[in-house]
N, C-alpha and C positions, 0 to 999 in steps of 0.2 A: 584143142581146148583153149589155148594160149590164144588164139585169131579171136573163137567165140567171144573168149572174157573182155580183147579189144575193143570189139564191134558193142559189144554189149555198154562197156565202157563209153563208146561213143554217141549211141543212142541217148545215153542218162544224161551227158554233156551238153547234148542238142536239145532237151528237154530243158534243162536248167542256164541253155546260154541266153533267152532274153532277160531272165532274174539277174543271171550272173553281170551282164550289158549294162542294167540297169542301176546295177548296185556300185560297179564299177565308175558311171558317171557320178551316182548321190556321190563316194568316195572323191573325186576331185572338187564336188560342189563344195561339200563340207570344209576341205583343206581350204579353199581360197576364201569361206567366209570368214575364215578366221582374222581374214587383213584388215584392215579400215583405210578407206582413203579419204583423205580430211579434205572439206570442202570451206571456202572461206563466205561466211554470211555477209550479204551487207547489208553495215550497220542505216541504210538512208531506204525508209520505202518508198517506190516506185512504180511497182506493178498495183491496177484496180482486182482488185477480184470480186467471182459471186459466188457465192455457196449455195448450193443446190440441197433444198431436201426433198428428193421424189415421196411421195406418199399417197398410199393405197387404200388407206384408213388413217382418219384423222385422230393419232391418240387422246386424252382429254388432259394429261399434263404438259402440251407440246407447246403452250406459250413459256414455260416457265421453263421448258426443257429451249428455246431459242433465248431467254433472256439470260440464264447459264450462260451458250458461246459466248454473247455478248461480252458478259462480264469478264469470260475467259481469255479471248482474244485481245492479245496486246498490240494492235496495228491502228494506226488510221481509220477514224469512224467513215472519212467522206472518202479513201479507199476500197472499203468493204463494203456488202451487204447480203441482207440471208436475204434466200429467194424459198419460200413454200411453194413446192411445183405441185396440185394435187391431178392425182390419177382418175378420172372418171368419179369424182365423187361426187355426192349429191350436193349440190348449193345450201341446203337448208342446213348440211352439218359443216359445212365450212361456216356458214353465217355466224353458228353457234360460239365456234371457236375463237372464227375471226371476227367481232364484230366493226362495224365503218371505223370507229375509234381507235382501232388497232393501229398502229406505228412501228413496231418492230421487225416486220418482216415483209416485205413485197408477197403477195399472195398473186399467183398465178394457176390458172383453171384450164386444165385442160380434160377437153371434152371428144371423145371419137369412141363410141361403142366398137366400130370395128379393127381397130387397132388400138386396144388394149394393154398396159404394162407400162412399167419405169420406163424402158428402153425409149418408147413410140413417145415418152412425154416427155424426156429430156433432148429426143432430135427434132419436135416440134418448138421450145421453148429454145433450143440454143439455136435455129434458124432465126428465131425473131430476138432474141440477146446480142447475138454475136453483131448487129449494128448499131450498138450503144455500148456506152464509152469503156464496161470491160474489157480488162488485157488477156484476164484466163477466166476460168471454171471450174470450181474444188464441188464433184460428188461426195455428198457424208449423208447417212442414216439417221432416222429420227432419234436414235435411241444410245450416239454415241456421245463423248464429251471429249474437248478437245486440247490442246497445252496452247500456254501461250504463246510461241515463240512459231508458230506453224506456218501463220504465212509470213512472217518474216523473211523465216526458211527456204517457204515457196520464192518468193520471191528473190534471193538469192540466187537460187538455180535457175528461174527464169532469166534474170539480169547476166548470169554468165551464159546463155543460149539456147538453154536446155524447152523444148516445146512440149515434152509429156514427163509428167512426172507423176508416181506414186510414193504416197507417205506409207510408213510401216505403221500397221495396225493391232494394236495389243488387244487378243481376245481372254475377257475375264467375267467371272462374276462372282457372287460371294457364295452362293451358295449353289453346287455343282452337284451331280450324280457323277460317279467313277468314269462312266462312259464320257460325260463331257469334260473331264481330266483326262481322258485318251484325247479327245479333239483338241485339247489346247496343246497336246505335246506336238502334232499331227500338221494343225495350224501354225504353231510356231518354225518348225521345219518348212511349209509351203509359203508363210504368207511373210518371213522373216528371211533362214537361214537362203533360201536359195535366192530370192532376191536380190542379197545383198553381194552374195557370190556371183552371180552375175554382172550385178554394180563392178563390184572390181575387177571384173574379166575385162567392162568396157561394152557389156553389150546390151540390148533390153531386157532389162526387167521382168515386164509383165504386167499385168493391168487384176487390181483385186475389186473392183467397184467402187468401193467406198474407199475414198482417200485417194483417188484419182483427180490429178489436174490435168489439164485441158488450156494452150495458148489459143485468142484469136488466129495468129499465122499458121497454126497445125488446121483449126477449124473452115479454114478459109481455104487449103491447102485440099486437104482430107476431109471433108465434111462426116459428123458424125453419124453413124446408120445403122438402126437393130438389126439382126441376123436373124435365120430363120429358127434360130435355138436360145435366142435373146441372151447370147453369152459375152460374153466382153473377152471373150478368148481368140475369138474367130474378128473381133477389131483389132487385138494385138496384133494377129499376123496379118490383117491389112495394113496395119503401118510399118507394119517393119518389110513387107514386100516392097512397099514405099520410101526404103532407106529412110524412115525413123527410127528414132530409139526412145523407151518410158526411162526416165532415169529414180534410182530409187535414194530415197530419207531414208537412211538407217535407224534414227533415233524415232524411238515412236513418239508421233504426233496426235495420235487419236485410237482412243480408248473405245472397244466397242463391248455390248453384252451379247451382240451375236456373234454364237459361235457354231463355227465354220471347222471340217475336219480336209477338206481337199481342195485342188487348186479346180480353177475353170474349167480344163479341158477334162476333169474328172468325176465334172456334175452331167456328162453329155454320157450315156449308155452308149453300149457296143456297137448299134446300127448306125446310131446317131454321129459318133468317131468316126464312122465309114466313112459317112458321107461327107465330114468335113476333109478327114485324108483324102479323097476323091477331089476335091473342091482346089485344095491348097496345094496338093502334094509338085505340079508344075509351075506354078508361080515361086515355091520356097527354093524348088532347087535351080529355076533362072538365077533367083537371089542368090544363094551358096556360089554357083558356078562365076558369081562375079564380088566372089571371097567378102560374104552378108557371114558374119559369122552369128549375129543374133537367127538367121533364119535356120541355120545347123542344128541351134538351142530349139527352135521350134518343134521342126522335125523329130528329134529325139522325143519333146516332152508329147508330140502328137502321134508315136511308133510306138513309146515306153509302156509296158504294163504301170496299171494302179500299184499304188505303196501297197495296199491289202492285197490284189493278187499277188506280188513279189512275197510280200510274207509267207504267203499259202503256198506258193510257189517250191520255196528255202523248208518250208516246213516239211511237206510233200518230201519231197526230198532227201531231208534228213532221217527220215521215218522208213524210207525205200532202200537209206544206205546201210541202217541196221538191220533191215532185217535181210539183205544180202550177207553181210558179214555176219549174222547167227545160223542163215543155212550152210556159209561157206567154213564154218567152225564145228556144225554141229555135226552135217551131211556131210561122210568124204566124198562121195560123190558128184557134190559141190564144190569143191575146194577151187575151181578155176572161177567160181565168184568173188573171192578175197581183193583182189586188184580190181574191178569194178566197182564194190562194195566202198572201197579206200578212198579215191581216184573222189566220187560223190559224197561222201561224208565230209573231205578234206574242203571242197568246194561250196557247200551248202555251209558248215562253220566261215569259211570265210566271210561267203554273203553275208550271214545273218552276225558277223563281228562291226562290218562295215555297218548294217543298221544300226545297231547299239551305238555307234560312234557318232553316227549320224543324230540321233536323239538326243544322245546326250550334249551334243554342240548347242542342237536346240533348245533344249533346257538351261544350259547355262548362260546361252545368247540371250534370250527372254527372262531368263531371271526368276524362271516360273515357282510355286511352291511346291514345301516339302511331301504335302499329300500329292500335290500332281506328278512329283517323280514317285511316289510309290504306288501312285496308280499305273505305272508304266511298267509294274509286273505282272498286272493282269491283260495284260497287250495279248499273249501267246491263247488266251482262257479268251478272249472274247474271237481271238481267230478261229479258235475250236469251235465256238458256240454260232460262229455263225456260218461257218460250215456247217453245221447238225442243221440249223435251222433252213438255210438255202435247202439243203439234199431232201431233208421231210416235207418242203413245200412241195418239192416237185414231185416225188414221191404221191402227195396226198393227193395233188391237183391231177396227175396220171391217174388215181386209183378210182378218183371222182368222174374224169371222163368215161374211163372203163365202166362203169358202174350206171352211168346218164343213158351209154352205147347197151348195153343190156336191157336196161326198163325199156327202151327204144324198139329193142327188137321183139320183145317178149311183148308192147302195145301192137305193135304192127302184126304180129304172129296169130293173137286174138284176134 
């Protein structure tokens, strides 16, 4: 009985070791974000930049929403300028918005029905940019607002070397559903804590879209190029296969209202992951084998289950471990379940200690409010429910086939 309850032990082990792998890594993530490494600004700018707003639709307060950065932005007029990059739009509503008399913003039109997306419009616009007199390229949203002090910043880390850089981006807005108080706790752990953990390991970052720079020599080096999943996850690990690194701004620079609950490589489904695994998995570990320790970070985040599966995972889990220890207490028959039972309970609390810990860095790193950490007790209540909800789809959409397969046979049978 003593062998079975081993084996048995070890199965539930094997079951809960990617959760436990992966909680393990958040637990070192976390510890090192706690560092800060001070970076010294300089005070003389230097570097030109262009601000980029891709856009897919033209909203109707976006001149006032560029004369905002303006105001906002403390740098060099004849340094800077906003670029409107529009996405396949029609002429007559950019006319509207922009009319000739417009001056605040370079308006740039691009046009291709068959390569459609931000992606295809900012690697057509930054092939024809990148030969005028810009030194980098800051990606931002129509719909974000910015600190003064941003490209100062940029610029700072540019002048000491750095070719990619990502600003940390605070997702807020005033007025939220519970559910997008779960995303901002979610986001702040993806698009902050780990980040900046990374930052002080020394390795890349990560690239979030918006609030990504971009030097001429990285462009001219690595030219930039949509993927077949229009992710900027799968450019991360082309530069870092490339011995680049994104270096990250801890202090947030740009304020956005969209919010965002997962990192990049967790907007791509399970087929989709394949095929990027498939893609990268021999270029990342050339890199590792020649001590890339950013491509090891890759790996992992490209092997790791989602936050929500791990949760499900720990949950599972814990739910499997009591009711081992109630047959092993209640059934003497059972009694060689007790040490299995133990063994996965002891293991799933730890997991699910280290999330708590993990959240909570994030919450206090971000600064977030007091409803959004109280929304962070219904985290357990929305994992249930969307469990119920996943199982009754598939559930309905099976009962619905079954049921199409029936009429089917019973027309053909007439």
């Amino acid at each position: 009985m003593r062998i079975f309850a081993l084996i048995l032990a070890g199965i539930c082990i094997c079951m809960l070791l990617p959760a436990l792998t992966y909680c393990t890594y958040l637990y070192f993530i976390t510890v090192y974000s706690l560092f800060f490494r001070k970076t010294q600004i300089s005070q003389t700018p230097q570097s030109s930049f262009a601000l980029f707003i891709p856009l897919t639709s033209v909203p109707h307060n976006l001149q006032k929403k560029i004369v905002e950065l303006k105001a906002a932005i403390d740098y060099p007029d004849e340094l800077y300028e906003i670029i409107t990059l529009t996405d396949n739009i029609n002429s007559e509503e950019v006319d509207k918005i922009f009319p000739e008399s417009y001056n605040d913003s370079r308006i740039i039109r691009y046009c291709n029905s068959w390569r459609k997306g931000k992606e295809f419009a900012i690697e057509w616009a930054l092939s024809i940019l990148i030969n005028e007199k810009y030194d980098a390229f800051l990606i931002i949203d129509e719909t974000v607002s910015v600190s003064p002090w941003l490209l100062k910043s940029l610029n700072a880390y540019i002048s000491s070397g750095a070719d990619a850089v990502q600003v940390s981006v605070s997702r807020y807005k005033r007025k939220m559903t519970w559910l997008e108080h779960l995303k901002c706790i979610t986001s702040a752990g993806y698009y902050h804590l780990r980040p900046k953990a990374r930052n002080n390991l020394g390795i890349s970052c990560g690239i979030q879209g918006t609030g990504f720079c971009m030097t001429k020599k990285l462009l001219n080096d690595l030219p930039f190029q949509p993927f077949e999943y229009k992710n900027w996850f799968e450019y991360h690990i082309k530069l870092v296969c490339n011995n680049n690194k994104v270096v990250f701004i801890p202090k947030s620079g740009i304020k956005s209202t969209i919010i965002e609950s997962g990192s990049n490589s967790e907007f791509l489904n399970t087929k989709q992951k394949g095929k990027v695994r498939k893609r990268y998995i021999s270029p990342l570990l050339k890199a590792v084998k020649h001590r890339n320790p950013s491509a090891l970070d890759c790996l992992i985040t490209l092997f790791s289950p989602s936050l929500t599966t791990t949760i499900k995972i720990l949950s599972a889990g814990l739910f499997a471990g009591f009711l081992l220890s109630t047959a092993a207490n209640v059934i003497p028959e059972c009694h060689f379940l007790k040490l299995p039972s133990e063994i996965v309970i002891i293991l799933t609390l730890m997991g699910q200690s280290v999330m708590i810990f993990y959240f909570f860095v994030a919450i206090v790193e971000k600064k977030l409010s007091l409803i959004t950490c109280l929304a962070g007790f219904f985290f357990p209540v929305y994992i249930l429910y969307s469990i119920i909800k996943k199982s009754s789809e598939k559930f309905l959409g099976s009962f619905r086939k079954n049921n199409k397969k029936e009429k089917l046979k019973r027309r053909t049978d007439n």
